[in-house]
Structures are given as C-alpha cells and as structure tokens.
SELUMVEX-214428 format. One record per residue (C-alpha): residue number from 0; y, z, x. Coordinates in nm, 3 decimals. Each point is the difference from the previous one (the first is absolute). Example, Ala and Ser with C-alpha at 12.3 -4.5 7.8 and 13.67 -1.06 7.14 Angstrom:
+-----+---------+---------+---------+
: seq :       y :       z :       x :
+-----+---------+---------+---------+
:   0 :  -0.450 :   0.780 :   1.230 :
:   1 :   0.344 :  -0.066 :   0.137 :
+-----+---------+---------+---------+
//
This chain:
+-----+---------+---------+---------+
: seq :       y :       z :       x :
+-----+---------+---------+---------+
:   0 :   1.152 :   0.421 :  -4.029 :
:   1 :  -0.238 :   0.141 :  -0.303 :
:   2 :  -0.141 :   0.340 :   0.142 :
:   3 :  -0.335 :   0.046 :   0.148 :
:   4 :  -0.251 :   0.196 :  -0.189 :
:   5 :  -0.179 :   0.347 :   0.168 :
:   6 :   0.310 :  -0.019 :   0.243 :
:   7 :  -0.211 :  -0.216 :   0.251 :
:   8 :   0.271 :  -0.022 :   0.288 :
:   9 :  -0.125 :  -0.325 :   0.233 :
:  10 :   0.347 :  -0.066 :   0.117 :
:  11 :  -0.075 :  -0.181 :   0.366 :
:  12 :  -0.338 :  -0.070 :  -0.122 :
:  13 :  -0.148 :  -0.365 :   0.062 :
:  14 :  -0.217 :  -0.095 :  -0.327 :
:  15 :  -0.182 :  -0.305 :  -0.029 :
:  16 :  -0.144 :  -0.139 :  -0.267 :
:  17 :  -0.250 :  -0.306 :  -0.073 :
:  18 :  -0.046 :  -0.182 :  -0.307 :
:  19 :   0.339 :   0.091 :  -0.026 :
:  20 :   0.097 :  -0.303 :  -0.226 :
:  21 :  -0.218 :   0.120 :  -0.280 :
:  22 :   0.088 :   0.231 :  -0.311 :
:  23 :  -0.135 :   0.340 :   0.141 :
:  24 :   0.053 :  -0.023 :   0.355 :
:  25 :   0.388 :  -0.138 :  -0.048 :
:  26 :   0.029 :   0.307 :  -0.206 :
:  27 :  -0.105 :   0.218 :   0.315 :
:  28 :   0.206 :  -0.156 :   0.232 :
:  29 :   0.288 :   0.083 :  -0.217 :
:  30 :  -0.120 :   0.293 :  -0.021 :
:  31 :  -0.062 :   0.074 :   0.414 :
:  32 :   0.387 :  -0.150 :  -0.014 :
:  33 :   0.144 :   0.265 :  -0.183 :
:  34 :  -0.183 :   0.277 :   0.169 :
:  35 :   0.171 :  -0.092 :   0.298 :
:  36 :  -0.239 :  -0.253 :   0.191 :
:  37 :   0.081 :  -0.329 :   0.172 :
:  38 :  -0.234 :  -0.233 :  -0.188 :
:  39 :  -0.193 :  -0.275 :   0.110 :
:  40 :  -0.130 :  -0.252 :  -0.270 :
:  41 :  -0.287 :  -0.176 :   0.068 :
:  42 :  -0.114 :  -0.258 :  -0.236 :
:  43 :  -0.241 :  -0.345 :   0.080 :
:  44 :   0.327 :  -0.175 :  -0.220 :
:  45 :   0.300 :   0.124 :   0.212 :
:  46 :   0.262 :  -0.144 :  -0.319 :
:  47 :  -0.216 :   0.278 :  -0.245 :
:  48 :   0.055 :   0.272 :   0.303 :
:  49 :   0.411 :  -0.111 :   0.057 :
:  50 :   0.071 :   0.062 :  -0.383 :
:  51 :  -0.100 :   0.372 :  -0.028 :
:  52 :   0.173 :   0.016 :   0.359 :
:  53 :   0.314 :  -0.103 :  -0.139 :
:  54 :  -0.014 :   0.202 :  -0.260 :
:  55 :  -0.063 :   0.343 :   0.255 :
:  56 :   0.300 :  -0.117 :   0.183 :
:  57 :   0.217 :  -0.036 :  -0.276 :
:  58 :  -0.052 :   0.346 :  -0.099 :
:  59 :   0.077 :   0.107 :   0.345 :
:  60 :  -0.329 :   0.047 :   0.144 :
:  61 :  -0.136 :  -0.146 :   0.337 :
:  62 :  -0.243 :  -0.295 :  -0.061 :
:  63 :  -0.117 :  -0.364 :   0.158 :
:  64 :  -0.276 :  -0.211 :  -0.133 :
:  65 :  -0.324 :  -0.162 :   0.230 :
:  66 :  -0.227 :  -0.277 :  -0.067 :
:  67 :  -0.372 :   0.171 :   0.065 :
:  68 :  -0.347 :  -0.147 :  -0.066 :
:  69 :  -0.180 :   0.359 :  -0.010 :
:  70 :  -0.262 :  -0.185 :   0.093 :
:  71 :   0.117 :  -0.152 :   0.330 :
:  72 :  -0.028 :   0.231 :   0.265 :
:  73 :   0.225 :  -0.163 :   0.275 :
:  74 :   0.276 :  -0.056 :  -0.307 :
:  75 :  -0.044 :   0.362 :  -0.084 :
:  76 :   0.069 :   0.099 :   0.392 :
:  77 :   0.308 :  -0.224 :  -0.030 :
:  78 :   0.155 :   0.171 :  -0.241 :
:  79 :  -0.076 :   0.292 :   0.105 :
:  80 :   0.157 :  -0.055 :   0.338 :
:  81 :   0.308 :  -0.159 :  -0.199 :
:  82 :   0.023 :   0.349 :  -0.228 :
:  83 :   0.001 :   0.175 :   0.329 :
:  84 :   0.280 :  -0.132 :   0.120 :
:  85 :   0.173 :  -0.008 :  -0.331 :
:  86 :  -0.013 :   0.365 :  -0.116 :
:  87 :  -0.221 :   0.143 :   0.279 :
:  88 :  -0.339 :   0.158 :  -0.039 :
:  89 :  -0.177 :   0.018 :  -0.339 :
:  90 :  -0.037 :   0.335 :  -0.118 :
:  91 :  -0.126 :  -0.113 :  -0.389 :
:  92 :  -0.249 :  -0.279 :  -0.066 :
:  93 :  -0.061 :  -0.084 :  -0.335 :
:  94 :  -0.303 :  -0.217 :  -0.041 :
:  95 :   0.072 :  -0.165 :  -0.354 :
:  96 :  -0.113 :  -0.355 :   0.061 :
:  97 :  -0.298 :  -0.067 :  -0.190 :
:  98 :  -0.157 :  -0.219 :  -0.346 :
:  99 :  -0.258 :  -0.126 :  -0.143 :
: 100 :  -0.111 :  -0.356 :  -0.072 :
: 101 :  -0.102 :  -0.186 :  -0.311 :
: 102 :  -0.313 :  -0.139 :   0.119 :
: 103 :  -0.160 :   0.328 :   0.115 :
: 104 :   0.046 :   0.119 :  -0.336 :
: 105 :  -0.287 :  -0.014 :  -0.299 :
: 106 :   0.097 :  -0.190 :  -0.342 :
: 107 :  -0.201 :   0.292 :  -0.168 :
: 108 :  -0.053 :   0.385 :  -0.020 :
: 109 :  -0.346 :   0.020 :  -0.026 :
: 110 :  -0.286 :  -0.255 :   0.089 :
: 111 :  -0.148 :  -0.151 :  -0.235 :
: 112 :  -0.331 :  -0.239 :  -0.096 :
: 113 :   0.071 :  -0.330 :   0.104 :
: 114 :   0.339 :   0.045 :   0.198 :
: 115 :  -0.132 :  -0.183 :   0.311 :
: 116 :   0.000 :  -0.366 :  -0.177 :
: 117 :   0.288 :   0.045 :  -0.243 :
: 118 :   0.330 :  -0.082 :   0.055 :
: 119 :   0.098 :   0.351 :   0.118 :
: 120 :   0.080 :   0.120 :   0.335 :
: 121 :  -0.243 :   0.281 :   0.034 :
: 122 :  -0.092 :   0.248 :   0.312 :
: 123 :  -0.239 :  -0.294 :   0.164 :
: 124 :   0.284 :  -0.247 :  -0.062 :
: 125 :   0.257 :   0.214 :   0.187 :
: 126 :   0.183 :  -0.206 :   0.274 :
: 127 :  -0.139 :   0.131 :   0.406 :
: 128 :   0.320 :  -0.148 :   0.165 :
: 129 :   0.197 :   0.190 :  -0.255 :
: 130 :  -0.171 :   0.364 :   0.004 :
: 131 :   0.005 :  -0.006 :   0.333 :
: 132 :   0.439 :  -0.063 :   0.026 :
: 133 :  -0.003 :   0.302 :  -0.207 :
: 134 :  -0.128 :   0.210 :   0.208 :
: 135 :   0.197 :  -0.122 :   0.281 :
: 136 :   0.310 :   0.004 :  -0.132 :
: 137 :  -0.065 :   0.354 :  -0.158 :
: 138 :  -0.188 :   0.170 :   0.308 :
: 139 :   0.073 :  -0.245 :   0.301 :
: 140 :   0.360 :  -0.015 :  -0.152 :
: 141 :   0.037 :   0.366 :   0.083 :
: 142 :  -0.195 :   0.014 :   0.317 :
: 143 :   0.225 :  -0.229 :   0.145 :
: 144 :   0.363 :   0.120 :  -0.048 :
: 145 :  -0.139 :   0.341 :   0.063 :
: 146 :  -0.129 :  -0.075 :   0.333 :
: 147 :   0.333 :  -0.232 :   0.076 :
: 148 :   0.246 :   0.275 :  -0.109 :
: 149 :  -0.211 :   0.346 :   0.066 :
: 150 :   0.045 :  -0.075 :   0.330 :
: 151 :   0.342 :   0.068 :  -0.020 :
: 152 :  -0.091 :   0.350 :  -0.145 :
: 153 :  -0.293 :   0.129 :   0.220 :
: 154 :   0.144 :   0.342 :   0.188 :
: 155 :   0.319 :   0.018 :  -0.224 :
: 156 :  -0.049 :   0.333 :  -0.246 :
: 157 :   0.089 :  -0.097 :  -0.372 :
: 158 :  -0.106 :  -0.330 :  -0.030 :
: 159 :  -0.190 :  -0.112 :  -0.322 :
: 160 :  -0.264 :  -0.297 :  -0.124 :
: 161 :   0.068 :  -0.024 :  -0.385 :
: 162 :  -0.291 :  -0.261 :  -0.127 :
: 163 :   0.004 :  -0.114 :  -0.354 :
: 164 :  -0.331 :   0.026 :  -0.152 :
: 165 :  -0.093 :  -0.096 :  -0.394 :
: 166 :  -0.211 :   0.236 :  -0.294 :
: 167 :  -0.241 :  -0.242 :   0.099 :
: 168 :  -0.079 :   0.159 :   0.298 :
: 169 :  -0.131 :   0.338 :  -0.190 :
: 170 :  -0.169 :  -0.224 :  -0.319 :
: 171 :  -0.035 :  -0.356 :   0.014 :
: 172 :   0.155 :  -0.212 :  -0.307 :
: 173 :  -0.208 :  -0.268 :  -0.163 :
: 174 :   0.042 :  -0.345 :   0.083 :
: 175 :   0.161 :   0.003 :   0.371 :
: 176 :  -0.288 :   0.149 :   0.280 :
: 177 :   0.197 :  -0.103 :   0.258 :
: 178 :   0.314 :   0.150 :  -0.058 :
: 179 :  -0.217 :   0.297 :  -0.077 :
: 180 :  -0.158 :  -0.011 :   0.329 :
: 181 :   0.291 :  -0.077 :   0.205 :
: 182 :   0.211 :   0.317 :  -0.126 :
: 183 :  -0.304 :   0.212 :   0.011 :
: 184 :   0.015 :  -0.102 :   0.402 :
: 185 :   0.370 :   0.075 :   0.058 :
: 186 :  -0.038 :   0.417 :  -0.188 :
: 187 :  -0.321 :   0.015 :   0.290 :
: 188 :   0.223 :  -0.160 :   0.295 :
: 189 :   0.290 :   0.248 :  -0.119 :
: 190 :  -0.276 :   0.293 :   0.080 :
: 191 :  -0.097 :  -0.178 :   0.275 :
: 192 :   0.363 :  -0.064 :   0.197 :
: 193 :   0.135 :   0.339 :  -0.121 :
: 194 :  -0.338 :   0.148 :   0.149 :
: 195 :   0.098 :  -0.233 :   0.376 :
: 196 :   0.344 :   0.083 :   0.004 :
: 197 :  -0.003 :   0.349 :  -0.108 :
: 198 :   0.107 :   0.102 :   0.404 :
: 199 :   0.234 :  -0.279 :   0.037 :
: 200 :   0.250 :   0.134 :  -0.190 :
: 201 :  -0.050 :  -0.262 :  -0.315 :
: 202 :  -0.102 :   0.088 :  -0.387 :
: 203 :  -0.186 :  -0.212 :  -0.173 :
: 204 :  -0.002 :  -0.011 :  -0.393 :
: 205 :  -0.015 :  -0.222 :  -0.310 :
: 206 :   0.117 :  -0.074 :  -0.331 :
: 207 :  -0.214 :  -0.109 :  -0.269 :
: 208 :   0.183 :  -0.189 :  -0.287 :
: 209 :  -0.095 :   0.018 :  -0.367 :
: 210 :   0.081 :  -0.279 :  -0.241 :
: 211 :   0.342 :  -0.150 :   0.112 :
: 212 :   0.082 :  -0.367 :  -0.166 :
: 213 :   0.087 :  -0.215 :   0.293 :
: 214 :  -0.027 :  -0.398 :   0.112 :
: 215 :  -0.294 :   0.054 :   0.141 :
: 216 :  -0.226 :   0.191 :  -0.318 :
: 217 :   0.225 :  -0.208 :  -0.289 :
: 218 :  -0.251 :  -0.264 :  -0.108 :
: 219 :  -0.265 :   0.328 :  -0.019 :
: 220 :   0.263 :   0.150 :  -0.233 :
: 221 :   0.177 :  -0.219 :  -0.191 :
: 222 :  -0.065 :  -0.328 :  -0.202 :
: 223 :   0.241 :  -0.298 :   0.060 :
: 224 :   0.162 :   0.048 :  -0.322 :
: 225 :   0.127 :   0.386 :   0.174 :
: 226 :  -0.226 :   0.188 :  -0.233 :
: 227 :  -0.304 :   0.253 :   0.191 :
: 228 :  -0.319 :  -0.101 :   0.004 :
: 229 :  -0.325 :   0.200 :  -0.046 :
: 230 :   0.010 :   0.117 :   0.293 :
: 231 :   0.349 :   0.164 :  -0.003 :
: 232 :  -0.101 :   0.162 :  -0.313 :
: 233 :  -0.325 :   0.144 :   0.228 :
: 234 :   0.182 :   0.103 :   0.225 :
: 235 :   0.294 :   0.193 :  -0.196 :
: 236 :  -0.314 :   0.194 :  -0.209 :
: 237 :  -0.150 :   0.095 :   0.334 :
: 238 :   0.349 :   0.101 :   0.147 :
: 239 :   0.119 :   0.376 :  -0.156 :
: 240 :   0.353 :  -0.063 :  -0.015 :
: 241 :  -0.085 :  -0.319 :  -0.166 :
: 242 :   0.247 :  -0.256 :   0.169 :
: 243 :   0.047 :  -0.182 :   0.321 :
: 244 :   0.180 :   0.136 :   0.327 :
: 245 :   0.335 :  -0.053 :   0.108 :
: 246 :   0.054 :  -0.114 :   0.353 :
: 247 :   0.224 :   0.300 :   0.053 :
: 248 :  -0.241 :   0.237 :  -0.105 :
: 249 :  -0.152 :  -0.053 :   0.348 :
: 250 :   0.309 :   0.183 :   0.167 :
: 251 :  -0.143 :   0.334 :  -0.018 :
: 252 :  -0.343 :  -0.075 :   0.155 :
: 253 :   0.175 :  -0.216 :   0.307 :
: 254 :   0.260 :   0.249 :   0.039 :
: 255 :  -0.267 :   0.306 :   0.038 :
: 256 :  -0.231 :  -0.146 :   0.220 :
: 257 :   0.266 :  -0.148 :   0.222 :
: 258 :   0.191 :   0.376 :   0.015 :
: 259 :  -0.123 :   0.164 :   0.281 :
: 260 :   0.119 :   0.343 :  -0.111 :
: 261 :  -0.154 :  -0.040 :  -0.351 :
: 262 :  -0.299 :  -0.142 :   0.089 :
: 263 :  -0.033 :   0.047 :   0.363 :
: 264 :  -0.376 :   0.131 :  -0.012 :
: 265 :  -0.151 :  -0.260 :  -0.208 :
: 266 :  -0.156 :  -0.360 :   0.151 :
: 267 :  -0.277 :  -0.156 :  -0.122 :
: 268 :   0.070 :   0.009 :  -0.396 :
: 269 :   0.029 :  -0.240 :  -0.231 :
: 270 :   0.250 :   0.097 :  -0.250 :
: 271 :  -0.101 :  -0.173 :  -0.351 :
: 272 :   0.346 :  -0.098 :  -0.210 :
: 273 :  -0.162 :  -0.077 :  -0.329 :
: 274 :   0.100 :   0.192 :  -0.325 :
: 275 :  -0.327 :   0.162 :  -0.013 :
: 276 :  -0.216 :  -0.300 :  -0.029 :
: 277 :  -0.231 :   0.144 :   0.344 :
: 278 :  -0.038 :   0.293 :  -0.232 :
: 279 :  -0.095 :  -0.153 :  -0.356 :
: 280 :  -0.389 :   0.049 :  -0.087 :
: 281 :   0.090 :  -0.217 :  -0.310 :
: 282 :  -0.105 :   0.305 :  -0.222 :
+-----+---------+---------+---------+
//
C-alpha cells in the first residue's frame, strides 16, 4: 500500500468516516486505510460508500461500507452498534458529511434596486425549508454521529473528533448565507466539544478546506460547456497559489491532527487548507 505521510502509525485503529461517498471524504478514508485504521464508510447512498470500499480492500487495507442518514439518530445508533461489532470501538470519527442546497443560495452578489420583483432569486426570495436542511445536515449532521459514536470513545486516552469545516466559516462568500452560517457553527461546536471532552480522553479539531472542485461546488465553478465561470476566476485571484486543491493535499492536515504524538496538545483548532486564500487582503 502507498505510504502514509508524517509516519502517522494507526495500525489497530477504528476510523470512521461520514460523507464518505463524496470526493474529499473518500480521499480520507483512503487515507485513514493506509495509516493503518479499520475504516468504516458511512454514506446516506451505501453503492457511493461500497465503491471507495472496494477500492481500500483491493489495496490491502481493512474497509466495509454503511448506509447512514446523518441525520437520523436511531440509524446513526445502528450503525454504530453494527461498527462495534465489526471492528470494535471507534477510536477516529471523521465528520465529513455535509452540502449545501441550491435554493438557499442567492442568484446575485450584491442586492440590488428592484431585485424583489424581478425574475431573480434574491436574499428575500431564499427558500425557509431549504436554509434550514443546511444547517441540519451541516451542524445536526455532526451532532449526531458524534454523540452515536463518541460514546464509544468517552474514558479511552487517544481518541479524536476530526470535523470538516469550510473558509466560510472565518469569511463568508457571496451568494450562499447558509452554507456560510452552517460552517461558521461546526469551527464554534469544534471549540465547544474539544472544550467538553478535554478530561475524557478525546481531541477535538477541524479542517477548513479552501477551494477544492468537487460534485457538490461544480455548477459554482464551471459552465456546462467545462469552461470556469466568473466565479472560478474570483476565486483563483483571491487564492495565492492561484489554482484549486487537490483532494490529497488534505493528507497532511488529517494525518497531524489525528497523530497523537505530533499533535497530542492541540483540540479545539480549526486547521484552514487553502493556498493562502484566509490570508489574501487582495492588495
């Protein structure tokens, strides 16, 4: 199997990892896979989950797949139970599951004269059902596999919480509040776990993604005809390095906070992964 970077050694480690059928979080459970860790995919379409699973498996790794709403609490207690018996208790959990929707998103940057009769979907037009699923998917989608599988943890020294937060949490982008909002609420409930379990033997930290080009930003990104929009370029002027993140570039950050030599007196932090964009004044 490819070699771990920082020398992370989580051989007998159990890892698990929601939203595990999506770009980023597939790459950690590889990752948590060739550290060492029995990993548990969790993904709300069990087929995306069992693909990335096969893959672990085939490169000799320790892996099986779960269907889990995040937001079901009795489903996430099932699996949990079922991970249990599987690999035994989980030392790692990854909280990855998380999105944004469409409808809680504005058509424009800025407000402007006249937006609330044209044919524009502006801040008054934004959809209630659908701002409120983002925040539960983001924050109650992390509440609830952390209470299902810390439980396993609590009184066991080196366990960790890794959450996966956004830049949006430390400045908010234009056009989607509630994504904003939602990732803002996962860096404070990092701070505020890491704070509760600080004597029970459990770190607490985050990751805070850049710009990485996934499913779930494309149509943000990229035109239909595969060429960026005005946004990409944006974004890419704002960003230092001046180019999108590779999934893999995320290695070093998981592997760090989850190394409990390395990074043994740190909980709480959000770690941004962004090419410099958190830093950029734009002068």
């Amino acid at each position: 199997m490819e070699a771990n970077v920082l020398n992370t050694d989580l051989t007998g480690k159990v890892a698990v990892v929601t939203g595990a059928g999506g770009v980023l979080c597939s790459e950690f459970a590889k990752v948590l896979a060739r550290a060492g860790a029995k990993v548990a995919l969790l993904n709300r379409t069990v087929e995306k989950a069992q693909k990335f699973a096969d893959e672990i498996t085939a490169e000799g790794g320790a892996a099986k797949a779960y269907a889990c709403n995040v937001l079901d609490k009795a489903r996430c207690e099932a699996v949990a139970a079922q991970v249990l018996a599987d690999f035994g208790p989980c030392d790692i959990l990854v909280n990855g599951a998380g999105g944004n929707n469409p409808s809680a998103t504005t058509d424009k940057e800025y407000y402007e004269d006249g937006d609330i009769d044209a044919d524009t979907k502006s801040f008054f037009d934004l959809d209630e059902a659908s701002v409120t699923s983002v925040f539960q998917l983001n924050f109650t989608g992390t509440l609830l596999p952390t209470q299902a599988f810390a439980k396993q943890m609590v009184g066991r020294e080196g366990c960790n919480i890794l959450n996966i937060s956004s830049m949006n949490a430390y400045r908010p982008l234009t056009k989607i509040p509630a994504y904003s909002g939602a990732k803002a609420a996962v860096t404070n409930f990092t701070q505020w776990l890491a704070v509760h379990f600080s004597k029970a033997g459990i770190r607490v930290n985050a990751i805070a993604p850049g710009f990485f080009s996934t499913a779930q930003n494309a149509k943000l990104l990229w035109n239909d005809d595969g060429t960026p929009t005005a946004r990409t370029g944006k974004i890419l002027a704002a960003t230092p390095m001046g180019r999108f993140g590779e999934s893999r570039e995320l290695a070093g950050a998981l592997l760090f906070l989850l190394n409990n030599d390395a990074a043994g007196f740190i909980t709480g932090v959000t770690l941004p992964v962004d090419g410099g964009f958190s830093a950029y004044s734009g002068v």
